[in-house]
N, C-alpha and C positions, 0 to 999 in steps of 0.2 A: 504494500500500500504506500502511495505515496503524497506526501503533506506540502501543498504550497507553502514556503515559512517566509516569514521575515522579520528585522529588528533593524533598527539604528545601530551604525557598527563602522569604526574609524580602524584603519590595520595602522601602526605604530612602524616606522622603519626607519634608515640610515643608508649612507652610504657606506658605514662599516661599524666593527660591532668594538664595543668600547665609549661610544659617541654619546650615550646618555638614553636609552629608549629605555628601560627598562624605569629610570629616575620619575620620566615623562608618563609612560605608562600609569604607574605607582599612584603619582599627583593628579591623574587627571580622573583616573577612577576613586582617591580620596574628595576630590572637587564637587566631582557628580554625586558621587552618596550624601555628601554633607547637601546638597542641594536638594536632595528629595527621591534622586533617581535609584534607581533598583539597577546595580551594573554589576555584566558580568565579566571577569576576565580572563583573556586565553594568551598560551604561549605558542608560538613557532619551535617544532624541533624537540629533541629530545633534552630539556634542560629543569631539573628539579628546584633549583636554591629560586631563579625567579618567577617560576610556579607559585613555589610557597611565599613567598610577599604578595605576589597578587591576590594567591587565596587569603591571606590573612586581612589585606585592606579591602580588596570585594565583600570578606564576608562568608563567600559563597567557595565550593572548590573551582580551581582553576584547572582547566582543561590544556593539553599538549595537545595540535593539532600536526601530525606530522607525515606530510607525503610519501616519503619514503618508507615509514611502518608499516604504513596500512593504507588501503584502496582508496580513493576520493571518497566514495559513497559511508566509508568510515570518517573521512576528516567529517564528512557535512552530520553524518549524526554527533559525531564528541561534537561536534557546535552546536546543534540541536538541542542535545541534550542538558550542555551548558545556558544558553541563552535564551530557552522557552519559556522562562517567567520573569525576564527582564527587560529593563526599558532600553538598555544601551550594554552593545559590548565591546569591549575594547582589546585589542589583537597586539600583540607584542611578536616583531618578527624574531630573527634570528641574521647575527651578522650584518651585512649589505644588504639592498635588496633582492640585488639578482644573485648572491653568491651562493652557487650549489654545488652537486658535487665533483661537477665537470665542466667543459670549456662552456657548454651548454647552459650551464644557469641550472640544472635540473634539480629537481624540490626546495627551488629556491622560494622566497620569501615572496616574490615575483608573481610563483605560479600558484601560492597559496590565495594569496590576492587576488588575482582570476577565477579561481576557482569556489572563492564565497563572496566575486563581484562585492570586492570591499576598496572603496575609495581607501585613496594611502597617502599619508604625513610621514612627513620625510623630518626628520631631527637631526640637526647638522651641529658638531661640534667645531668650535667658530675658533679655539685655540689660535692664537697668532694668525689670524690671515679678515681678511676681509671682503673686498670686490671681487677674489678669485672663486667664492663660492658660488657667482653666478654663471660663469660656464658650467660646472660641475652640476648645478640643478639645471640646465639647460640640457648636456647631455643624457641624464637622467630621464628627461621626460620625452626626449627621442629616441631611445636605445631599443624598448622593445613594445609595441603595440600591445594594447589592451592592457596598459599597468593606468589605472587611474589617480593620477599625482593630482592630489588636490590642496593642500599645505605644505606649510615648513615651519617650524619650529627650529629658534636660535638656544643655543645652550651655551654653558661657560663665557658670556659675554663679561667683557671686562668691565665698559663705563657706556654709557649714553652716546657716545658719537662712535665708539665702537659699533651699535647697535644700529645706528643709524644709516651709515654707510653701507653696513649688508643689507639691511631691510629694504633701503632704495635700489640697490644695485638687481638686487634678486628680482622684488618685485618689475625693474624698468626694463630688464633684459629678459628676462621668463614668461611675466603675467602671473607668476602664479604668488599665492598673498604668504605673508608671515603671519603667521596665525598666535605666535606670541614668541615670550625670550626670556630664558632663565637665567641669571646671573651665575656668577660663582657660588655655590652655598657651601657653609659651613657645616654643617652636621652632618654629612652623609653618611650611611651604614658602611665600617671599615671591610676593606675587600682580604681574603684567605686565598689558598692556590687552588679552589675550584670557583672562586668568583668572590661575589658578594658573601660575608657573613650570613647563615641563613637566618629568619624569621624568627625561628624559635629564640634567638641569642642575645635578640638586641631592642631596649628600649627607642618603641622609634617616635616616643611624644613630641620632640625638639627638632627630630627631621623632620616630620608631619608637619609641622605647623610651620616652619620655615620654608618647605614647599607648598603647601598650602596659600601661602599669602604672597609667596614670588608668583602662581599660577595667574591668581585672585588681578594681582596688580597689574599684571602684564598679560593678558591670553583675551583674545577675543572667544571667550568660549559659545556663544553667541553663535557664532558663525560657525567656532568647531563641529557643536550642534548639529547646527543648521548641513554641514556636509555628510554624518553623519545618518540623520535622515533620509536623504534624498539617494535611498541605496535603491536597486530592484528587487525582485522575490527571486529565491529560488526554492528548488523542489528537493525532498529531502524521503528516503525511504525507509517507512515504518517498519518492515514487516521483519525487523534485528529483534524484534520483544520476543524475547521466551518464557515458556507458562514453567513456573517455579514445577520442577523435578520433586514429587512428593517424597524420594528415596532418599532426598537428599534434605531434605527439610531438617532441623536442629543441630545440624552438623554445627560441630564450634572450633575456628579460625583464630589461632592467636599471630597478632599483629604489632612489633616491635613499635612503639611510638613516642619516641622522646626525642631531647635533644640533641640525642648523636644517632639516631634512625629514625628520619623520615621521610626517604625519599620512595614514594610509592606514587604511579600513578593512580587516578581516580577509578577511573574503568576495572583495573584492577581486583580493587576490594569490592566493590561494588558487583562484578563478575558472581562474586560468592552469593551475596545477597540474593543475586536475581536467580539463584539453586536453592533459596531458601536458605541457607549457612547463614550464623552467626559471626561479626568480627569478634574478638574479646580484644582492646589493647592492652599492650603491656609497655610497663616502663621498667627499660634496662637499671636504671641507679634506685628504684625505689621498692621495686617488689622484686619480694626471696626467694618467691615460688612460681612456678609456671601456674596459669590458672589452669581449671579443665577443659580439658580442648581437646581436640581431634589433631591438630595439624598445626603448625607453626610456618607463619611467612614471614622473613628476616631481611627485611629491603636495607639499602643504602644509606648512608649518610657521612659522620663523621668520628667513627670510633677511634679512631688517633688524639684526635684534638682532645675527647672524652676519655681517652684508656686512661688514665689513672684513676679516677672516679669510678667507669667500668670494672677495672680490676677490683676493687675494693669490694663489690657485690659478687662475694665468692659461692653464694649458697646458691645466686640463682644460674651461675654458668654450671655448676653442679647436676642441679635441678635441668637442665636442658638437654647437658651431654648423659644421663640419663635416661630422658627421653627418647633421645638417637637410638641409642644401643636397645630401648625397648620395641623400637621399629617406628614411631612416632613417623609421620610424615611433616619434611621438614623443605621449605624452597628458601634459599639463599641469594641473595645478591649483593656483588663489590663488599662494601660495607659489612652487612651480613655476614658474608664472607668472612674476611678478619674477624670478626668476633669468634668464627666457629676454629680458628687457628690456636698453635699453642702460644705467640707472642707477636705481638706489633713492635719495632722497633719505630721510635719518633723522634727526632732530636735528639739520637743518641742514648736514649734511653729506651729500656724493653720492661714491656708492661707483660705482664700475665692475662691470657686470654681464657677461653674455656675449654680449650685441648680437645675440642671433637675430632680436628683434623690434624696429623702431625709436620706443620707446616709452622714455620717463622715470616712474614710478613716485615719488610722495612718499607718505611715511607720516603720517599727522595722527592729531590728538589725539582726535579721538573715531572711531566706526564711522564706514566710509564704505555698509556695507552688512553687514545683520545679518539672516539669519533664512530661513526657507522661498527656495528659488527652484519657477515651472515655466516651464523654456523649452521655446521649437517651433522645430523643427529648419526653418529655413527655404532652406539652399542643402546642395547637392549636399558630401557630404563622405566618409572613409570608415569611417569608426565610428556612424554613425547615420542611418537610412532619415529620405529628406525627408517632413516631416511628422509627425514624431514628437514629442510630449510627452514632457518629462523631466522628473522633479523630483528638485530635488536640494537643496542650501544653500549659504550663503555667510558668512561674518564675515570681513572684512578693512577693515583701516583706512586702508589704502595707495589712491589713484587713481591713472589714468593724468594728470599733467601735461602732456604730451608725446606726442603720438603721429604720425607723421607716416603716415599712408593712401597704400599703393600698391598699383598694379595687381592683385601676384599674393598681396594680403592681402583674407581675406576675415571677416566678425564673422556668424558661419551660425546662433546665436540670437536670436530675439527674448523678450524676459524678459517674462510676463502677469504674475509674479510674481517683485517681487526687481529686484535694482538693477546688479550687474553694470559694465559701461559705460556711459561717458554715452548719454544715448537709449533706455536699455530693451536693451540689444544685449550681447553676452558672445559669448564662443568664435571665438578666431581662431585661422583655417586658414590656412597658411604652409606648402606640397609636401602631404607627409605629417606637419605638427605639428598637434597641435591643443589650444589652449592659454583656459583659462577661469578665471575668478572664481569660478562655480558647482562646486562638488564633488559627485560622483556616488556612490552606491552600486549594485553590480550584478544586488542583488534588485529593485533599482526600474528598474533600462536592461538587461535583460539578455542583450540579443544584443550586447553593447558589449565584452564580453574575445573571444567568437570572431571579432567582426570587424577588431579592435583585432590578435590571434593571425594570420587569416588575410593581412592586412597585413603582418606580420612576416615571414612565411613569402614572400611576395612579394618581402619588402626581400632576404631571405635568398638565394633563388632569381637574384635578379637579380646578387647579389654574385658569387657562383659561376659561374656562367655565361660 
């Protein structure tokens, strides 16, 4: 079945990524809530830290809209899904606008744009230069057909005739308007080696308010609006809803969620839900015990930054490895990962981990792997048919140091793309764990939460019996 949709929806972009979109973003969806509106926000690409800001000043969770995971007809429902009971959405691209993974521009920021007929603001970091930013949004708005550039947005402006000079020059050589201009601000959320500090870490009352009233003072939001508005409909296909599995009904999901694990996409947990499953969260530094559960999902974040704290909660990495060995079904990702390791090494210092896997873990100073994965499923496992393609991603900067190979471990990818383990290899099976570098979403794998559920229900069954 298919739903004519539509909303008010401005796509956020740049000429390249660093430039301030995500700042812009952030302020324009605190502007609009403070005004009345009901806004939701989405990100370009596979990126968790400024997800979670947008979810946190939306309100609402924020959706990954990403070409490359999953089919168009999947980006348009995560939008759907996101933005059906809001007044305004606001799109946070990735990178440049056209920068994709080939000479092509392909699952660029560009083609997302097209593809949810979403006018695009263009935010240009004005650093040292002035009059030359208007060839630059000139070429931009000739480069590739059907990108509809409708603003610009100044940022790090230094003084008023700074301002003045690009704002004319843009506007007299382009046509196309400045829609406002951020100053330098002082408070901004400090950045770590996966980006921004996440959400969960940092008081943001005195950045709020500091961008709040640079937007207030300076931004025609009037007009941002007004662009906003004036989108077309598109058509969006219903017929993804599935009727809750009665087999699978009270199944209970534990879900790592504090401030060093929380990078999960939305679709994800919400997968379980829609089988009828229960999430239960858990927090790594506060609770001793694993709750009762069928299954454990151990997504990403920042257990390095956190391992000394982690370590100190000895009873519940106990309580967990435990569980492994009783057959518990257990899915891992990056993050996750290290946790289930015997030691993180961080700044020179080695924390104690939960020793599920005999594996040491150091964190280093640059990516140890950044960007697209596709693995193939190469051994017998129980969340994914042999032979299957996945794609998914990875950013971590941590390796395995240490790993000592035994018998009843197995590494059941091999990586065509993307780096993983040493030798091209990722995903290790340990009973029922299964534990990887690569992060999945489940519009891109998506027999992975009923099989992942049906396993639970297994561990469950066997418990009771």
């Amino acid at each position: 079945m298919n739903k004519v949709f539509n909303i008010p929806r401005v796509l956020i972009s740049s000429h390249k990524g660093g430039s301030g979109k995500t700042l812009l973003t952030i302020g324009l969806i605190y502007v609009f809530r403070e005004l009345g509106l009901k806004v939701a926000g989405f990100k370009k690409g596979p990126d968790y830290i400024d997800a979670g800001w947008l979810s946190k000043i939306s309100g609402s969770a924020c959706r990954n809209l990403d070409p490359f995971l999953f089919k168009e007809e999947d980006v348009l429902r995560s939008f759907y899904l996101g933005a059906k009971e809001c007044d305004l959405a606001v799109i946070e691209g990735n990178r440049g606008l056209f920068d994709g993974i080939d000479v092509y521009g392909s699952y660029s920021t560009a083609k997302l744009a097209q593809l949810l007929r979403s006018p695009v603001i263009l935010v240009l970091d004005c650093t040292k230069v002035t009059r030359s930013l208007a060839p630059l949004v000139k070429g931009f708005l000739n480069f590739e057909q059907g990108i509809d550039i409708k603003g610009v947005v100044l940022n790090k402006i230094a003084r008023p005739r700074h301002e003045d000079i690009i704002r004319r020059s843009i506007e007299y050589y382009t046509g196309v308007k400045v829609l406002g201009a951020l100053p330098k601000l002082k408070n901004l959320p400090p950045e770590r080696h996966l980006g921004l500090i996440t959400s969960f870490e940092y008081q943001q009352e005195l950045f709020l308010d500091e961008l709040s009233k640079a937007i207030k003072q300076n931004f025609d939001l009037e007009g941002l609006l007004g662009i906003a508005k004036n989108v077309p409909p598109f058509e969006v296909n219903l017929s993804f809803q599935v009727d809750q599995r009665s087999e699978l009904n009270g199944i209970k999901i534990g879900v790592f969620w504090d401030k060093a694990f929380q990078f999960y996409y939305p679709e994800n947990l919400e997968s379980f839900q829609t089988f009828g499953a229960e999430v239960k969260l858990i927090n790594a530094f506060e609770d001793k015990t694993l709750p009762e559960i069928d299954g454990l999902y151990l997504g990403g974040g920042f257990p390095e930054v956190q391992a000394e704290a982690l370590s100190e909660n000895r009873d519940l990495m106990k309580d967990l490895k435990e569980a492994v060995l009783e057959g518990m079904p257990v899915y891992a990702e990056c993050g996750g990962l290290m946790y289930l390791g015997k030691q993180i090494i961080w700044k020179n210092r080695k924390y104690p981990m939960s020793e599920v896997l005999p594996i040491i873990f150091k964190v280093e100073p640059t990516p140890q792997g950044h960007g697209y994965v596709i693995a193939k499923v190469k051994k017998e496992n129980p969340y994914f048919d042999l032979g299957l393609s996945i794609k998914g991603h990875e950013f971590h900067y941590s390796k395995p140091v240490e790993f000592e190979p035994q018998q009843d471990l197995k590494l059941i990818f091999e990586l065509e793309k993307g780096v993983g383990f040493e030798g091209k290899k990722d995903g290790i099976l340990y009973k029922n764990l299964l534990a990887a570098y690569t992060h999945i979403h489940v519009f891109s794998v998506k027999c992975w939460a009923e099989k992942f559920l049906r396993k639970a229900k297994e561990f469950k069954l066997k418990k009771t019996s």
